[in-house]
C-alpha positions as MATLAB code, in Angstrom:
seq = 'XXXXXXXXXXXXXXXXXXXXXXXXXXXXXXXXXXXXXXXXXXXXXXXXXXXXXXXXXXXXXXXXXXXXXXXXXXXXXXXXXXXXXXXXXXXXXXXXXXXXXXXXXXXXXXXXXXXXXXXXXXXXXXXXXXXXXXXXXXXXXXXXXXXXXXXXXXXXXXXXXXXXXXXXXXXXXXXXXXXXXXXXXXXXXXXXXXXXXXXXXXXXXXXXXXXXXXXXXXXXXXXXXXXXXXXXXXXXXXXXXXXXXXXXXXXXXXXXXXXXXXXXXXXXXXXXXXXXXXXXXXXXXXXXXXXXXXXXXXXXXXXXXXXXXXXXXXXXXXXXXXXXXXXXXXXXXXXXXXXXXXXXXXXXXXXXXXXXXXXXXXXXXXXXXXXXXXXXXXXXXXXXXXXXXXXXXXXXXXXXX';
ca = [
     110.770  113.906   89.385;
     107.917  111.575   90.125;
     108.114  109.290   93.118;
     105.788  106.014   92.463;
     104.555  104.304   95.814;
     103.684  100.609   95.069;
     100.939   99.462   97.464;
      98.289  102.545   99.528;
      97.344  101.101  102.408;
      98.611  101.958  105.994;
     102.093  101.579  105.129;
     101.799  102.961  101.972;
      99.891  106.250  103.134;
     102.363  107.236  105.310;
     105.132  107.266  102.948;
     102.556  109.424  100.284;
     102.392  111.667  102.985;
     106.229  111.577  103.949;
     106.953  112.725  100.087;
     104.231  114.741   99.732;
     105.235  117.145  102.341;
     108.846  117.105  101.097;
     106.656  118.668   97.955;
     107.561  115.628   95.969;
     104.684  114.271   93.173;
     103.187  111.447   94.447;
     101.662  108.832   91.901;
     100.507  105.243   93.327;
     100.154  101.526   92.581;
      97.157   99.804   93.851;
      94.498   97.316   92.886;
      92.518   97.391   96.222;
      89.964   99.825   96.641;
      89.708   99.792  100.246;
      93.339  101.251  100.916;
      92.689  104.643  102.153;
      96.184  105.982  100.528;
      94.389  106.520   97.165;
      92.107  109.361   98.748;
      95.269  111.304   99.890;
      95.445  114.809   98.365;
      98.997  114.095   98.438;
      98.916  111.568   95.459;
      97.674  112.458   92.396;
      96.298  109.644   90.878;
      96.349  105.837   91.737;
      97.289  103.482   88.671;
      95.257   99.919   89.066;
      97.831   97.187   89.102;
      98.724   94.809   91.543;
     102.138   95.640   92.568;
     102.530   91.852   94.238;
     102.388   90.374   91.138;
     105.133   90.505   88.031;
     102.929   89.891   85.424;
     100.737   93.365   86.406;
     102.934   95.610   87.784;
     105.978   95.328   85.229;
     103.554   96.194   82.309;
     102.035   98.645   84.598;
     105.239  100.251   85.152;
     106.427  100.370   81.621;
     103.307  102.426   80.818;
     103.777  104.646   83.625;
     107.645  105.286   82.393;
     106.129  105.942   79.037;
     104.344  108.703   79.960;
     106.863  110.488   82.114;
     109.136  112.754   81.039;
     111.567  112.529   83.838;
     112.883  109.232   85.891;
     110.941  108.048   88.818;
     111.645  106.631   92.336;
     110.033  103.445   93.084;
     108.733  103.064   96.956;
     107.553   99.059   97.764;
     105.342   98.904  101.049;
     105.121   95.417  100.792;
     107.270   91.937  101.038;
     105.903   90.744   97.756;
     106.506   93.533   96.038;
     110.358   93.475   96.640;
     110.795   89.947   95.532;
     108.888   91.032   92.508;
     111.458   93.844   92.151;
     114.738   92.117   93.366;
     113.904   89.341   91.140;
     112.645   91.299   88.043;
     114.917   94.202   88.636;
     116.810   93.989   85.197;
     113.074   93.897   83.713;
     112.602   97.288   84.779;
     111.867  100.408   82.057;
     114.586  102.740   81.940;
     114.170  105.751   84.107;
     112.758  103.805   86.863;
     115.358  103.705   90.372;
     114.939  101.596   93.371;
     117.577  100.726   96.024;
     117.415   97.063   97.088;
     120.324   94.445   98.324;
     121.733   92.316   95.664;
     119.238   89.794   94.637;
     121.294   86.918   96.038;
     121.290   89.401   99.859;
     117.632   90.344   99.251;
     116.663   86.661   99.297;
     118.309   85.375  102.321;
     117.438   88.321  104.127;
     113.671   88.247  103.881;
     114.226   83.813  104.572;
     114.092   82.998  108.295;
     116.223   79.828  107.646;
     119.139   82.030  106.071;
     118.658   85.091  107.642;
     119.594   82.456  110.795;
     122.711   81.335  109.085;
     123.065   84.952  108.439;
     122.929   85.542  112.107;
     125.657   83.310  112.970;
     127.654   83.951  110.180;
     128.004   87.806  111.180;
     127.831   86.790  115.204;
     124.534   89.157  115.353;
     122.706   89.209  118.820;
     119.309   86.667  117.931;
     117.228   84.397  120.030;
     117.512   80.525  119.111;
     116.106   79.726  115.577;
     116.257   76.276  113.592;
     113.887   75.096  110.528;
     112.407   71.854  110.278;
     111.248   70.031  107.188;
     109.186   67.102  108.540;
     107.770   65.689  111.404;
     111.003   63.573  112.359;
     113.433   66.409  111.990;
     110.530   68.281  114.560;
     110.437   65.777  117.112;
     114.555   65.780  117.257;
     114.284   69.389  117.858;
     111.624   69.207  120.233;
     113.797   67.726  122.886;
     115.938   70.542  122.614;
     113.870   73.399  122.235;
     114.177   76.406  124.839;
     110.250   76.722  125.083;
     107.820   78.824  125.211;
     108.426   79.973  121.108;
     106.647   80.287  118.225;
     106.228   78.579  114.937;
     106.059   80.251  110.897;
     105.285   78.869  107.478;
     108.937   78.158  106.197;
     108.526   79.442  102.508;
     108.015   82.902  102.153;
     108.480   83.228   98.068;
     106.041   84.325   95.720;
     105.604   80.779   94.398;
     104.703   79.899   98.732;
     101.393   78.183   99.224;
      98.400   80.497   99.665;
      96.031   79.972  102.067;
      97.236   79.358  105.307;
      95.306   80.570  108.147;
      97.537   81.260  110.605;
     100.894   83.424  110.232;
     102.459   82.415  113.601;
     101.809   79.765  116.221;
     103.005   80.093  119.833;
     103.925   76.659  121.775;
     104.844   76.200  125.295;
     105.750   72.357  125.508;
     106.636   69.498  123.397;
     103.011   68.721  122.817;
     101.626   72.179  121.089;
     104.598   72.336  119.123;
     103.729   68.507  117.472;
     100.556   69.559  117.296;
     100.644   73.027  116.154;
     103.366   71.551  113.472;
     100.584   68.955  112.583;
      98.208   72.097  111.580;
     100.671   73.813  109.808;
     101.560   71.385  107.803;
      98.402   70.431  105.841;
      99.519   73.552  103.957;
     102.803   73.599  104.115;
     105.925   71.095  105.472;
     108.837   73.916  106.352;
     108.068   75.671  109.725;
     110.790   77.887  111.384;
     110.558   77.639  115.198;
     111.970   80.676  117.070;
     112.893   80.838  120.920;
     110.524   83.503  122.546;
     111.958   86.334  123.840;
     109.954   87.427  127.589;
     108.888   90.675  128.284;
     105.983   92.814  126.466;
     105.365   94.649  123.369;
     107.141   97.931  124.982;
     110.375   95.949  125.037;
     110.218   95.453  120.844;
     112.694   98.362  119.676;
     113.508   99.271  116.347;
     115.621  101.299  113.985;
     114.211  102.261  110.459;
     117.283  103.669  108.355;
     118.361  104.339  104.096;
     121.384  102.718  102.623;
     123.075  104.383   99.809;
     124.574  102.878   96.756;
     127.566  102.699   98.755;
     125.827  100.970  102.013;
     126.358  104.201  104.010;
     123.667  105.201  106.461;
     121.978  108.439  105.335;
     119.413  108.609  107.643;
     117.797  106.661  110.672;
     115.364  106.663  113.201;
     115.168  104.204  116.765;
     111.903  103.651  118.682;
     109.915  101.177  120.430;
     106.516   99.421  120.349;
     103.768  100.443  122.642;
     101.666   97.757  121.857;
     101.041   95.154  118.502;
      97.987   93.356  117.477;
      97.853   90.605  118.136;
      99.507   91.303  121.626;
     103.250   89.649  121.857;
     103.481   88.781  118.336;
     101.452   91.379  115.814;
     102.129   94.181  113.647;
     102.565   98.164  115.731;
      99.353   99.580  116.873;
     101.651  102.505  118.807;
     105.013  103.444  118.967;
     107.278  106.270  119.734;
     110.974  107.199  119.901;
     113.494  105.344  121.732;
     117.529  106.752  123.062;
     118.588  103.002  122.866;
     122.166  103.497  121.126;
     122.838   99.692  121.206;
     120.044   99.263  118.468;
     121.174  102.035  116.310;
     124.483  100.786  115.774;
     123.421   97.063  115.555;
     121.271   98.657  112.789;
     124.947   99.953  111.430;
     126.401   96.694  111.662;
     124.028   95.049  110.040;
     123.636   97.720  106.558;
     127.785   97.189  106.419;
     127.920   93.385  106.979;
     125.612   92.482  104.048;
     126.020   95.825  102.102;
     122.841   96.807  102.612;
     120.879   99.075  100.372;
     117.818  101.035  100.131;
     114.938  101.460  102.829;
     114.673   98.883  105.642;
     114.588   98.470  109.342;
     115.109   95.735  111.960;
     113.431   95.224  114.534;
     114.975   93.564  117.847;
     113.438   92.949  121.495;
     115.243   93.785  125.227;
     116.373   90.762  126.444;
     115.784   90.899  130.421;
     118.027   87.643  130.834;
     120.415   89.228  129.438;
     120.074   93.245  129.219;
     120.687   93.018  125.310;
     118.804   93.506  122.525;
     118.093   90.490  120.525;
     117.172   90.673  116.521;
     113.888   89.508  116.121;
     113.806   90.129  112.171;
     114.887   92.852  109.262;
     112.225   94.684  106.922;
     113.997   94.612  103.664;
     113.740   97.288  100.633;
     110.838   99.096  102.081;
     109.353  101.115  105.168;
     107.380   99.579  108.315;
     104.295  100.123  109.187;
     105.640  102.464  112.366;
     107.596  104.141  109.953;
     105.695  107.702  109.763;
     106.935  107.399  113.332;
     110.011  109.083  112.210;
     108.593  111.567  110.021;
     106.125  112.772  112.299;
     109.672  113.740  114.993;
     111.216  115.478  112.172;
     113.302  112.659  110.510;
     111.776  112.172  106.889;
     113.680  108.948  105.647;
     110.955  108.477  102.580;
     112.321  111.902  101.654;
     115.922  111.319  102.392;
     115.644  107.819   99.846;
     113.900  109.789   97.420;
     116.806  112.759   97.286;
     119.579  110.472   97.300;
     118.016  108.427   94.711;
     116.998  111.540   92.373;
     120.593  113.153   92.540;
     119.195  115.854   94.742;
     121.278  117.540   97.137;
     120.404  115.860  100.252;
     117.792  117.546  102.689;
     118.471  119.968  105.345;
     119.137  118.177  108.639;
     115.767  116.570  110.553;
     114.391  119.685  112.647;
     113.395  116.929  115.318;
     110.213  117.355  117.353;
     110.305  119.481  120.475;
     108.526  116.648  122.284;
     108.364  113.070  121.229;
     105.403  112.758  118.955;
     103.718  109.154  119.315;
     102.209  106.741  116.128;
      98.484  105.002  116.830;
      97.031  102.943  114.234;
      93.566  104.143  116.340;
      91.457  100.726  115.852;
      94.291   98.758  115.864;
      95.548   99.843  119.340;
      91.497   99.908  120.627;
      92.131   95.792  119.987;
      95.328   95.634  121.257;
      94.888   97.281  124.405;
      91.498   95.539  125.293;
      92.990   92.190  125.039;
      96.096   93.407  127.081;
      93.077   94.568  129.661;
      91.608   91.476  129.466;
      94.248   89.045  129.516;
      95.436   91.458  132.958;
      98.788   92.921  131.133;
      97.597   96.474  131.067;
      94.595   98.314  132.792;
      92.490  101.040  130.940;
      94.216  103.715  132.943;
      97.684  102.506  131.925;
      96.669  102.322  128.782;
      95.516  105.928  128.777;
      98.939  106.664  130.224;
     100.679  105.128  127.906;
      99.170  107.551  125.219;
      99.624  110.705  126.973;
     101.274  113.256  125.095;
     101.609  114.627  121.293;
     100.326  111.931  118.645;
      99.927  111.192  115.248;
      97.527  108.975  113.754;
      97.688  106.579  110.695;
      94.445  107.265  109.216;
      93.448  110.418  110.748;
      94.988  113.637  110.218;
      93.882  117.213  109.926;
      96.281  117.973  107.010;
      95.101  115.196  105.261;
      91.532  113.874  106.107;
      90.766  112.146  103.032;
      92.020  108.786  103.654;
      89.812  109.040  106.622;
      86.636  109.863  105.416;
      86.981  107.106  102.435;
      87.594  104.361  104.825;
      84.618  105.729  106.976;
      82.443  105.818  103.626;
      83.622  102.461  101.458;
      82.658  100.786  104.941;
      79.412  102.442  104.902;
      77.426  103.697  102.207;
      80.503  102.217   99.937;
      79.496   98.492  101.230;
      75.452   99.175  100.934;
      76.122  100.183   97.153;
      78.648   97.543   96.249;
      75.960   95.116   98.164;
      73.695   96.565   95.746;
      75.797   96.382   92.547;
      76.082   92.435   93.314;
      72.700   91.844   93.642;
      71.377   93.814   90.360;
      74.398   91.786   89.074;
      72.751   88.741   90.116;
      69.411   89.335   88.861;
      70.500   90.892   85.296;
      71.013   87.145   83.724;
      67.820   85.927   85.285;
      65.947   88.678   83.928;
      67.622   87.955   80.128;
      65.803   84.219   80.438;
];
């Protein structure tokens, strides 16, 4: 049985490597030519659609089912490509399986505005969140506001304005949020403002887990943040594994309070006013970016998903690593950790420190160099002959005259 990852970069690498270790055939879904996943030996062959868009990837997968013999697992590694499938999902070929939250679920989880209702619906640990739809509504909040936060585009649907240059804002008074609010909305008028919780990016803990059909927890997997880029409010550069019980069974609450299904994650921060953890947001109906994390300590979710959804018997349990293994997206931490350095959170011998140890990387690994050396050669002599291409391209109709 085939497993079909939609989507080969970072995130999408590391869960062609996560199946293709569990000896599972690997085929992807990618338009991009820069995402490293396609050079994996662990996928056999990358199929050119866009899997953030319905009207490629449904026709895309309809010819892949055609020439399978055998159903297929479908992984998403990206938001879009879950709203294509949630909302599409009766569109799908037969043969094809993916586990997702009802559509109605999968919605208002991946919405900040009802994923807050959500919050205080089920009584979940979050920090203050409201949405605001206008300048007026803004400056009633303002007054109110338990600053420093940050501000997000409101709509988050496929149909969501393109374009906008900045994915979060961060405000400390009444004054950058009116005028951070005044940027954002050239593009777009719904902003979500969320309290900030203090502390730094080592104090961001998650727990990446599968759902079954039935919303029980097959597998999961709790760790923290390193670092993120951009520092305080950016994707993982490192992580490693975390004994913070609280978070694992918030993570349970959560899958049986909205009968969750599938892949996901949420991701909370320590609260040192407090001493809880606070949700900070969910990943729904695919894997994180940190999510080879888990792999790499013996606890293959990808694989777990992938069995459960194939009517395998499930795997043997997770052998987990003698000593914590740690996740670096390399480049990605470099940039974190020099603006921790120079912004005086971190020094370069913390830093070091903080890497000690057994580690993984995202790009690099021995088993697997290929995704490696493409990214080192489509940014090299890839971009000198595709600078090359253009400009032969360019002269070809001038030449016809």
């Amino acid at each position: 049985m085939t497993a079909i990852v939609l989507g080969v970069d970072l995130n999408g690498l590391g869960v062609v490597r996560a199946l293709g270790r569990a000896g599972v055939d690997v085929v992807g879904v990618d338009h991009v030519l820069s995402h490293a996943g396609r050079a994996s030996r662990y996928c056999r062959e990358v199929i050119a659609a866009d899997p953030t868009s319905a009207d490629d990837l449904l026709p895309a997968l309809h010819r892949i089912a055609g020439r399978l013999s055998r159903p297929a697992v479908l992984f998403p590694t990206m938001d879009d490509t879950v709203r294509v499938l949630s909302r599409h999902r009766r569109e799908l070929p037969e043969g094809l399986s993916v586990a997702l939250p009802e559509e109605a679920m999968t919605a208002r989880l991946m919405e900040k505005e009802d994923l807050a209702e959500l919050a205080r619906q089920h009584d979940w640990p979050a920090p203050f969140t409201c949405v605001c739809r206008s300048e007026a509504e803004l400056e009633a909040v303002a007054a109110r506001f338990p600053y420093p936060g940050v501000m997000k585009p409101g709509r988050r649907e496929l149909d969501a304005p393109r374009g906008i240059p900045q994915k979060v804002w961060t405000f400390t008074t009444e004054a950058e949020l009116m005028a951070s609010y005044r940027t954002l909305s050239r593009w777009e008028t719904k902003a979500v403002l969320q309290e900030v919780v203090p502390g730094p990016d080592s104090a961001v803990l998650f727990c990446l887990f599968y759902a079954d059909g039935a919303s029980r927890t097959r597998a999961h997997f709790v760790g923290h943040k390193i670092r993120q880029f951009p520092p305080l409010y950016g994707s993982t550069s490192s992580a490693e594994p975390l004994d913070a019980p609280a978070v694992r069974e918030f993570a349970e609450r959560y899958v049986a309070d909205v009968a969750y299904k599938g892949l996901g994650s949420v991701e909370m921060k320590m609260d040192p006013r407090s001493g809880r953890p606070l949700l900070i947001e969910p990943t729904v109906g695919r894997t994180d970016y940190q999510s080879f994390l888990a792999v790499a300590n013996g606890v293959n979710i990808p694989e777990v998903a992938y069995r459960d959804l194939a009517g395998l018997a499930p795997a043997p349990p997770p052998r987990v690593a003698g000593r914590p293994v740690k996740y670096v997206v390399g480049l990605r931490d470099l940039r974190s950790a020099a603006r921790h350095v120079r912004e005086g959170r971190e020094t370069w011998w913390g830093v070091l420190r903080s890497l000690r140890g057994p580690k993984v990387f995202a790009l690099l690994q021995p088993s697997d160099p290929g995704p490696f050396l493409y990214r080192i050669h489509y940014a090299t002599l890839g971009r000198l002959t595709r600078g090359v291409l253009r400009r032969l391209r360019s002269l070809a109709p001038a030449a016809s005259r």
